[in-house]
C-alpha positions in Angstrom: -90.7 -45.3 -248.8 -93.4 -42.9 -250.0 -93.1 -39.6 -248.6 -97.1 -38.4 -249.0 -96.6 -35.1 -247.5 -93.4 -32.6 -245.9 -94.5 -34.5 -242.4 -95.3 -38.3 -243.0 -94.9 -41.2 -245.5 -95.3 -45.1 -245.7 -93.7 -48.0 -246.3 -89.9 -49.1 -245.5 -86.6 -47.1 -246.5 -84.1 -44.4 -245.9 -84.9 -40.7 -245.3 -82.5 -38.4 -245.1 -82.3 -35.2 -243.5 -79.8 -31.9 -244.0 -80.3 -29.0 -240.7 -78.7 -26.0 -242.1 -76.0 -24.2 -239.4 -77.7 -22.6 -236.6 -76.6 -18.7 -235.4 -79.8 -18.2 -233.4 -81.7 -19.9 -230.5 -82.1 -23.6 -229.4 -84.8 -25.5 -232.1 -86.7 -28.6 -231.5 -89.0 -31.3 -233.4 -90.3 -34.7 -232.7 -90.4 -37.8 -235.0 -92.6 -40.5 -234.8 -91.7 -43.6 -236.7 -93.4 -46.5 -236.0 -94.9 -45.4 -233.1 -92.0 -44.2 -231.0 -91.3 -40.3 -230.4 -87.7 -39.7 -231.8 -86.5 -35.8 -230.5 -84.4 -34.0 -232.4 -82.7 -30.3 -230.7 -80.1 -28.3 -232.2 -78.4 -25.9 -229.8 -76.6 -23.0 -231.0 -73.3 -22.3 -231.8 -72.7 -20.1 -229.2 -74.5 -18.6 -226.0 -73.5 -15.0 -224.9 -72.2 -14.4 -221.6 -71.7 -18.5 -221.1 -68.8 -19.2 -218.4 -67.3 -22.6 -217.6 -69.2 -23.7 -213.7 -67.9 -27.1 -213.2 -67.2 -30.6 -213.9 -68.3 -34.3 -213.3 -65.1 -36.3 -213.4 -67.1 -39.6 -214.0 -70.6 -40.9 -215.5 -71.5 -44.3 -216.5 -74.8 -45.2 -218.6 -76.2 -48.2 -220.6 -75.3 -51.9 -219.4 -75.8 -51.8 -216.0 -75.8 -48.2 -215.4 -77.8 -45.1 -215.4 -76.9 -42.0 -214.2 -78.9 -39.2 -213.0 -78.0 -35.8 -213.2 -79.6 -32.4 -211.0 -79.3 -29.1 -211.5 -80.7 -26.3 -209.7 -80.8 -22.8 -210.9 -79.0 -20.9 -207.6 -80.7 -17.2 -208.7 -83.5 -15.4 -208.7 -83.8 -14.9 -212.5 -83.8 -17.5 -215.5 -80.3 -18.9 -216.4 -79.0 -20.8 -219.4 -76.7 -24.0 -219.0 -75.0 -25.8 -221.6 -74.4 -30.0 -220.2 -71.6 -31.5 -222.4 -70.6 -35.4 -222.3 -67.1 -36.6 -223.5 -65.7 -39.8 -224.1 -62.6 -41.0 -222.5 -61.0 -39.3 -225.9 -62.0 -36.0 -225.1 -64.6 -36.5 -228.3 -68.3 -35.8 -227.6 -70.0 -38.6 -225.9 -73.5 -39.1 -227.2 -76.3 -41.1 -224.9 -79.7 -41.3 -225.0 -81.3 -38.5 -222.5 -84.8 -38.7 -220.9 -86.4 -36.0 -218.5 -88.5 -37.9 -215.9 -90.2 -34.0 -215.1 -91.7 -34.3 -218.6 -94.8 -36.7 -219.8 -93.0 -37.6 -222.6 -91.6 -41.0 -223.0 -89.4 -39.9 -225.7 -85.6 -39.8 -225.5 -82.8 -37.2 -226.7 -79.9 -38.3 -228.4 -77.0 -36.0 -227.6 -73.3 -35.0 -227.0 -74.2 -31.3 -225.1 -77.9 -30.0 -223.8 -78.7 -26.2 -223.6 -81.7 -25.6 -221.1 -83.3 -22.6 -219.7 -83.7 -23.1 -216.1 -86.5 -20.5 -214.0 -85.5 -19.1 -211.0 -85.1 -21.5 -208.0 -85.8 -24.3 -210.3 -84.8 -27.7 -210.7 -84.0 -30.0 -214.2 -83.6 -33.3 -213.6 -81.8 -35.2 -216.6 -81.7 -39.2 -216.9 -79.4 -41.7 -219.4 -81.1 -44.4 -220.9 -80.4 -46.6 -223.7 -79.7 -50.4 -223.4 -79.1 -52.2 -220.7 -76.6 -54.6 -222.7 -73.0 -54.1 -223.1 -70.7 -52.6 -223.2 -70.9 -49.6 -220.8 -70.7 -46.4 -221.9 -68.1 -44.2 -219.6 -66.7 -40.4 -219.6 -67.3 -37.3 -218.2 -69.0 -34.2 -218.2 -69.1 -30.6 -217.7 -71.3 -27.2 -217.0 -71.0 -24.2 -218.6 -74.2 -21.6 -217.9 -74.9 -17.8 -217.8 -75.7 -17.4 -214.4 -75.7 -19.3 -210.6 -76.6 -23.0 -211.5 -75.1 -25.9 -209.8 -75.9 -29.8 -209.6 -75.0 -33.3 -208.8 -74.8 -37.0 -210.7 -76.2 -39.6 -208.6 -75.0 -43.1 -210.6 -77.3 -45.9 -210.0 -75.9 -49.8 -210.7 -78.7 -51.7 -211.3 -77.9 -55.2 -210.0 -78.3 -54.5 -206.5 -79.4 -50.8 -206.7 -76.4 -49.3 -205.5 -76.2 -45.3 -205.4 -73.1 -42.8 -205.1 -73.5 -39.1 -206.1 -71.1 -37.1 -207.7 -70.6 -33.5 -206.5 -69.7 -30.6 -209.3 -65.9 -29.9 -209.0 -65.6 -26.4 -209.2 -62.4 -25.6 -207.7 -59.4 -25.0 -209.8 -56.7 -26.5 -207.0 -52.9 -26.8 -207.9 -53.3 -30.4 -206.6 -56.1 -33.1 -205.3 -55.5 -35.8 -202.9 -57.7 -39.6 -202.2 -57.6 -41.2 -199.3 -57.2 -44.6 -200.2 -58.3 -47.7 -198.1 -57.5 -51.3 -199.4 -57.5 -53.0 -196.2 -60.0 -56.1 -195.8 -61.4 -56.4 -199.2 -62.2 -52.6 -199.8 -61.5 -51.2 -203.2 -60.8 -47.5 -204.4 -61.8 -46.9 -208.0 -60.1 -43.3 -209.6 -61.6 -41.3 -212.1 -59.7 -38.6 -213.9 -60.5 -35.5 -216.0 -58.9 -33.2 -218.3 -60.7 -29.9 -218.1 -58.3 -28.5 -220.7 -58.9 -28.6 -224.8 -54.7 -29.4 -224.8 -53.1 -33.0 -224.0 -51.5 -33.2 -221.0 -49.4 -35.1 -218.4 -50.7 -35.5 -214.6 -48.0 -36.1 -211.8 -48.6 -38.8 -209.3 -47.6 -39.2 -206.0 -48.4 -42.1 -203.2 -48.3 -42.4 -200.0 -48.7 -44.5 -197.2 -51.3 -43.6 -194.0 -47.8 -42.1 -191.9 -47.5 -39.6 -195.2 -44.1 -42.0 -196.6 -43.9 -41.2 -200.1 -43.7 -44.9 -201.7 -44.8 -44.4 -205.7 -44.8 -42.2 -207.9 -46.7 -42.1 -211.4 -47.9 -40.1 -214.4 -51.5 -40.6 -216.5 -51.3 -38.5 -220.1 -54.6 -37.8 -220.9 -56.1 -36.2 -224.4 -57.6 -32.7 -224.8 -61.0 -33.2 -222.4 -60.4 -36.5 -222.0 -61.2 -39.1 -219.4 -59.7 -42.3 -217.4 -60.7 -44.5 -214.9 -59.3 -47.4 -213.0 -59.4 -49.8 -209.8 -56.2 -48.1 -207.5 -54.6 -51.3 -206.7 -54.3 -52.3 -210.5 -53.2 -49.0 -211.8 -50.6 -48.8 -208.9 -49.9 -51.8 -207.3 -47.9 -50.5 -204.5 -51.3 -49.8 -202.7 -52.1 -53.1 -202.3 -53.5 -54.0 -199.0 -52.5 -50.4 -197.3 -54.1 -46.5 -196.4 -52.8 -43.7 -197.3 -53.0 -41.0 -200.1 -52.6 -40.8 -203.7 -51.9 -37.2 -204.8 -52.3 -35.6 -208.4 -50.9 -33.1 -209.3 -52.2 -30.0 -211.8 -50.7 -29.4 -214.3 -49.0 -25.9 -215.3 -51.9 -23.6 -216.8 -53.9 -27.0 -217.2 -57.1 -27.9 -215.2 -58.1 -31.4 -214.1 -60.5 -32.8 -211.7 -61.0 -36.1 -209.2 -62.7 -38.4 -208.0 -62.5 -41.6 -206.4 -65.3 -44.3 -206.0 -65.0 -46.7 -202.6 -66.5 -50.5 -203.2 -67.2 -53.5 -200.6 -68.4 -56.9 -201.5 -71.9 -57.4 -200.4 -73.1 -60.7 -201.4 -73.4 -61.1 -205.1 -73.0 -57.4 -205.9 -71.2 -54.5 -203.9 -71.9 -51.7 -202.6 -71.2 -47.9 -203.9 -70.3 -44.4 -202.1 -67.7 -41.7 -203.5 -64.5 -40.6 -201.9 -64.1 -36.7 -202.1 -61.0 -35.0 -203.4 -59.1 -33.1 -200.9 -57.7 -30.0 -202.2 -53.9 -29.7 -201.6 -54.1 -26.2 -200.2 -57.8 -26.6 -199.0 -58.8 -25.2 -196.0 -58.1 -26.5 -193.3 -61.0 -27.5 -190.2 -64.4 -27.8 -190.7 -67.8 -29.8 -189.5 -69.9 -32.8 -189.7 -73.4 -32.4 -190.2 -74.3 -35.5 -188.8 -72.9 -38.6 -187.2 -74.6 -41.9 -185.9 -73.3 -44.7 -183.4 -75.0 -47.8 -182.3 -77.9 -49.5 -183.3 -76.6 -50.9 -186.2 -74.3 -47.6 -187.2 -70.7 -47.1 -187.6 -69.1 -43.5 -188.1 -65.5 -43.6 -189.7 -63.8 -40.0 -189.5 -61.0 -40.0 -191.8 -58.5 -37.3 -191.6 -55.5 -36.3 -194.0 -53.1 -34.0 -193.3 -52.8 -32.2 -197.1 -50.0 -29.5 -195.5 -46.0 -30.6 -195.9 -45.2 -29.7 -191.9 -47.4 -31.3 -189.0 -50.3 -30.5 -187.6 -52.5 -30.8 -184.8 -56.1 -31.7 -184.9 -58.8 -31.3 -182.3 -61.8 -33.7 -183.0 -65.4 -32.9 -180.8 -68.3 -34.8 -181.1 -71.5 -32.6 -179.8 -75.3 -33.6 -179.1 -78.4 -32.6 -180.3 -78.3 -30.1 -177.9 -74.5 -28.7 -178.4 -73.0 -30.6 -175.2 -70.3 -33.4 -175.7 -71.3 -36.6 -176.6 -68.9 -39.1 -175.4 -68.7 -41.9 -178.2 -66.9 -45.4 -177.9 -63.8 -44.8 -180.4 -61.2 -46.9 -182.2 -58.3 -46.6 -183.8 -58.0 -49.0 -186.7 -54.5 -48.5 -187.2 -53.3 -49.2 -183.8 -56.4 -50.9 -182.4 -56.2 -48.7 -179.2 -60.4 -48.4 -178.0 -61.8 -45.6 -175.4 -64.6 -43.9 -174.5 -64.5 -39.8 -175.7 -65.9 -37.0 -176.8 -62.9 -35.3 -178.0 -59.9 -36.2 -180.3 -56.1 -34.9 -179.5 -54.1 -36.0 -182.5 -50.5 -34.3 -184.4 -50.6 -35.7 -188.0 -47.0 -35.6 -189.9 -47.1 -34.0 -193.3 -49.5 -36.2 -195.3 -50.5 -38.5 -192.9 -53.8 -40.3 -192.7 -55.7 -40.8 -189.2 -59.1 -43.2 -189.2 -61.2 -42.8 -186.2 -64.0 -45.2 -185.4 -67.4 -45.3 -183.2 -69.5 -48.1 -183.7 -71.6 -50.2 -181.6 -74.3 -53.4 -181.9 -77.8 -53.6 -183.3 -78.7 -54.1 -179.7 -76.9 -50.7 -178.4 -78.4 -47.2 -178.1 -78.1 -44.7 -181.1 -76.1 -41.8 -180.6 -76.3 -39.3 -182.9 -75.0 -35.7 -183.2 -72.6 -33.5 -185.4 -68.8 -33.2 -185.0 -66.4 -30.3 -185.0 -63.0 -29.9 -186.2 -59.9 -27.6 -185.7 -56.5 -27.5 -186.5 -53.3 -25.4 -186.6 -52.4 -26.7 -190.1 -53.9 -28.1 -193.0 -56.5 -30.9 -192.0 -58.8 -32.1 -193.8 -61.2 -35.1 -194.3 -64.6 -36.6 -194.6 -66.5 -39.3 -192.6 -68.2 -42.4 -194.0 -71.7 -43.4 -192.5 -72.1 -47.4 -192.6 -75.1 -49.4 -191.7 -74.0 -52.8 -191.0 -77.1 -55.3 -190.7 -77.1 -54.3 -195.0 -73.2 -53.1 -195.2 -74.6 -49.6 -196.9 -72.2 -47.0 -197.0 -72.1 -43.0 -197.6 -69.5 -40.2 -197.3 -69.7 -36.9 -196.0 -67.6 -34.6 -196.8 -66.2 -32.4 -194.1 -68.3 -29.0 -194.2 -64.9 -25.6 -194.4 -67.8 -23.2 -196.5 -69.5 -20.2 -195.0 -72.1 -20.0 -197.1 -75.2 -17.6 -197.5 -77.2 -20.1 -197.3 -77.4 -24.2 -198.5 -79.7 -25.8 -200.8 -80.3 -29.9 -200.7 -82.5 -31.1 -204.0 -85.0 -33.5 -202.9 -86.7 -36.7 -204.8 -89.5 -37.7 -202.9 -91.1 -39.7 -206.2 -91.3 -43.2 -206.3 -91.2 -44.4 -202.3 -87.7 -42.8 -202.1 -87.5 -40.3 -199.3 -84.4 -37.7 -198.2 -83.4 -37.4 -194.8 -82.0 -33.6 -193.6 -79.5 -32.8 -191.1 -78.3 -29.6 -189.7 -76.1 -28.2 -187.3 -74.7 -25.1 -185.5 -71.2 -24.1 -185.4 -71.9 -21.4 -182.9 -71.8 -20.5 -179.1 -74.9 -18.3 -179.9 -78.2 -20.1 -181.0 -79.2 -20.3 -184.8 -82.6 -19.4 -185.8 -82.5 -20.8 -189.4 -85.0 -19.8 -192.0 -86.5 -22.7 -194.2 -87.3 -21.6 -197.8 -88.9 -25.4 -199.7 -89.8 -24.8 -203.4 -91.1 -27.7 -206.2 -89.0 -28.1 -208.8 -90.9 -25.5 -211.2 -88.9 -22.9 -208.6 -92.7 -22.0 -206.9 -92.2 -21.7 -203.4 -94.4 -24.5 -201.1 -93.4 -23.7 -197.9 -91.1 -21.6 -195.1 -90.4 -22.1 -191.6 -87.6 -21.4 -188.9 -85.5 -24.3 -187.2 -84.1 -23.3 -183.6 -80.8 -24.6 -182.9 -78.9 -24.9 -179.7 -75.4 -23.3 -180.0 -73.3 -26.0 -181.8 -76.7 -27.8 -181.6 -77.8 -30.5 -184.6 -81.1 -31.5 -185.7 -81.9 -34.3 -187.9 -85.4 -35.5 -190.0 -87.2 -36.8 -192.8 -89.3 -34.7 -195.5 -92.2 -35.1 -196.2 -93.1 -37.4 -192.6 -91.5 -35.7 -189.9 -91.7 -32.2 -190.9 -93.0 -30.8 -194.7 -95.8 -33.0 -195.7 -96.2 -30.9 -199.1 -92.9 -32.6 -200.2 -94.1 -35.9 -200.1 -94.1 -37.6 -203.9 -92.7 -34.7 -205.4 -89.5 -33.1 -206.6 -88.0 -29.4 -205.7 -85.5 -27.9 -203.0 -85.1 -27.1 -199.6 -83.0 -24.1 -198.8 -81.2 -23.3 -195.2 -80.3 -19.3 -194.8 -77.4 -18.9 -191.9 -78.5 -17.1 -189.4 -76.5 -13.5 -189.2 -73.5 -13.8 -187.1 -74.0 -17.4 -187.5 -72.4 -20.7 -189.4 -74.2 -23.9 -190.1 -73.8 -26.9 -192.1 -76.5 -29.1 -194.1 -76.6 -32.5 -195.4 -78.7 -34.6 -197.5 -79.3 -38.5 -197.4 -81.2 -40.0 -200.3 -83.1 -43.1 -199.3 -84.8 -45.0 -202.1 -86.9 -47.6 -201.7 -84.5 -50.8 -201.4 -83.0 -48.9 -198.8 -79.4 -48.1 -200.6 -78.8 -44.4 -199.1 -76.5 -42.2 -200.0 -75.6 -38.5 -198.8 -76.8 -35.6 -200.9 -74.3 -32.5 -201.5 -75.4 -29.3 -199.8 -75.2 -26.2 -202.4 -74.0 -23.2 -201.3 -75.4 -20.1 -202.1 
């Protein structure tokens, strides 16, 4: 190789390279060998005032897998975040990183990422490498100087399955998954060690009537990472419901996540399970439900607390009323026609509550309210069953400021918005909608019946300036007032899945 200058040479060879230790800012150059754009970043040792936000307890990239990570600047000033990727070893996990807001086909190869985000902005971060195995798995974590927060959204290629993965921010002494195995359904876990030290995480199973019947323990390494199918790592789940618990361990940090799969056809399809917290709050809302038509809403609800508790289950209208629903119970097979839900759950049980009705029947959507005297908790899972498609709401305990959904309109995929009151007074909701530079695009207010719900799609229905763009819609709460938002991702084939409200 013939070097002709300090910035190009001919010919075939070796260069080398030495970058001296970096003590001030973020630096940056591009190669170009060949005719490909090579970037090269070196992010500084340290970043003042840079505090631990959260963590994804699962990504996947390269084989069949990409994942796509958001994050949204919360504040009205710039912040810094540093994004760091670890293999299952707790070592830095290095991927190729492109940045679909940028022109440049280039990709980053890196372990961590230090970005600057404006005010109200968005960053939107993809993996990419080789689609050839083997897969490249781990987990991740956010550290910034200020109020940013995100999401992963992993993508399997075959089939074009979705499931996003929310930041885990909370620091509980113990997370529980509701587990289904029943009729070919399959719980994958995904485990992280937050700490820098080795440690041990208790296991505990359950059965759906809260018997304990298995216990366990996973070691993991300093910032390490595992993942598994349930039924393999603990076979005593087999072909049941219930709840596997793990526990935190003394002055350690860990977070959880499980991953829900069901054969459809050749491939199958994707949605995550949220973690309960232990000692979470108890109660909450749905943000939207859907029956008929094609739809199937399954409530699940765990009872996280060690005494019993009741639970009192309402489904409501658009316009805050009632709704009766035609309900199941899957574990006893009892059916009925209600609009409200009487059940007392023994410590650590797990209650499934189906509506559901033909292609042919009426859809009857709505939100769904919550209460109990202990600690309840849950999530519902959406299901569309001429395609099998599945997402999973969480169940809504925050009283947030306000709640921010990220939108992708680009490439024919669209996002769905729903909304509802969980008031006897009606909410007068102010809309703030920003690209993802932070600009703001738009404003409006959205009247809502007390305990009312409301339900679109950007960009068609309401907010044509969204349409083929990227940004964030943002829902303020009313004074007086709570609400809850949700976001459903729909690309193009058609493979939805729900999009994590940030509070604010």
């Amino acid at each position: 190789m013939t070097v002709t200058s300090a910035a190009i040479g001919t010919g075939n060879g070796t260069l080398s390279y030495q970058v001296s230790s970096n003590a001030g800012g973020a630096r940056s150059d591009t190669f170009t060998i060949a005719g490909f754009s090579y970037a090269v970043e070196q992010q500084p040792a340290a970043l003042a005032n840079l505090n631990f936000v959260g963590s994804m307890p699962h990504i996947a990239a390269e084989e069949n897998w990409t994942t796509t990570f958001t994050f949204v600047n919360k504040g009205s000033v710039p912040f810094t975040g540093r994004f760091s990727l670890f293999a299952d070893t707790g070592d830095s996990l290095t991927l190729p990183l492109k940045f679909p807001q940028t022109s440049s086909a280039s990709s980053l190869l890196a372990g961590a990422l230090d970005r600057t985000l404006s005010a109200n902005a968005s960053l939107i971060v993809n993996t990419a490498g080789a689609q050839t195995p083997p897969v490249q798995v781990g987990s991740a974590q956010l550290a910034a100087t200020g109020a940013i927060d995100g999401f992963a959204i992993f993508h399997l290629i075959p089939g074009a399955q979705e499931a996003v993965v929310p930041l885990e921010t909370r620091n509980a002494r113990s997370y529980l998954l509701a587990y289904d195995n029943i009729g070919g359904v399959v719980l994958g876990v995904a485990l992280q060690n937050i700490s820098t030290q080795p440690t041990n995480i208790p296991v505990l199973i359950r059965d759906d009537s809260g018997a304990e019947i298995g216990t366990g323990t996973l070691s993991l390494p300093g910032s390490g990472h595992t993942s598994f199918v349930l039924s393999n790592q603990f076979p005593v789940t087999a072909n049941l419901r219930g709840t596997v618990e793990f526990d935190t361990p003394s002055a350690g940090q860990i977070s959880v996540l499980g991953i829900r799969t069901t054969q459809l056809g050749t491939t199958t399809t994707l949605t995550t399970i949220p973690a309960l917290s232990g000692a979470g709050a108890s109660g909450g809302s749905i943000a939207h439900l859907a029956s008929g038509n094609g739809w199937t809403t399954t409530f699940v609800l765990v009872n996280t607390g060690t005494s019993p508790a009741h639970s009192h289950l309402k489904f409501l209208s658009d316009s805050g009323n009632l709704l009766s629903l035609p309900i199941s119970f899957p574990q006893t097979g009892a059916v009925s026609n209600a609009s409200t839900v009487d059940q007392t759950l023994t410590a650590g049980a797990t209650l499934l509550i189906e509506s559901t009705g033909a292609v042919t029947d009426p859809l009857l959507i709505g939100s769904a309210q919550l209460t109990s005297d202990g600690n309840v908790g849950g999530f519902v899972i959406f299901r569309y069953n001429p395609n099998g498609q599945e997402a999973v709401v969480p169940l809504e305990s925050r009283q947030a400021n306000s709640y921010i959904v990220a939108y992708d309109n680009t490439a024919g995929t669209a996002t769905g918005i729903a909304l509802n009151s969980v008031s006897s007074q009606q909410a007068n909701i102010a809309v703030i909608i920003r690209d993802d530079n932070g600009a703001q695009i738009g404003s409006d207010s959205l009247a809502l019946a007390p305990n009312g719900h409301y339900a679109f799609t950007m960009g068609t229905d309401r907010y044509a300036q969204t349409a083929g763009i990227r940004g964030t819609i943002e829902f303020v709460t009313p004074p007086g007032g709570q609400v809850g938002a949700l976001g459903i991702r729909i690309p193009i084939a058609h493979t939805f899945t729900t999009l994590p409200a940030l509070a604010k």
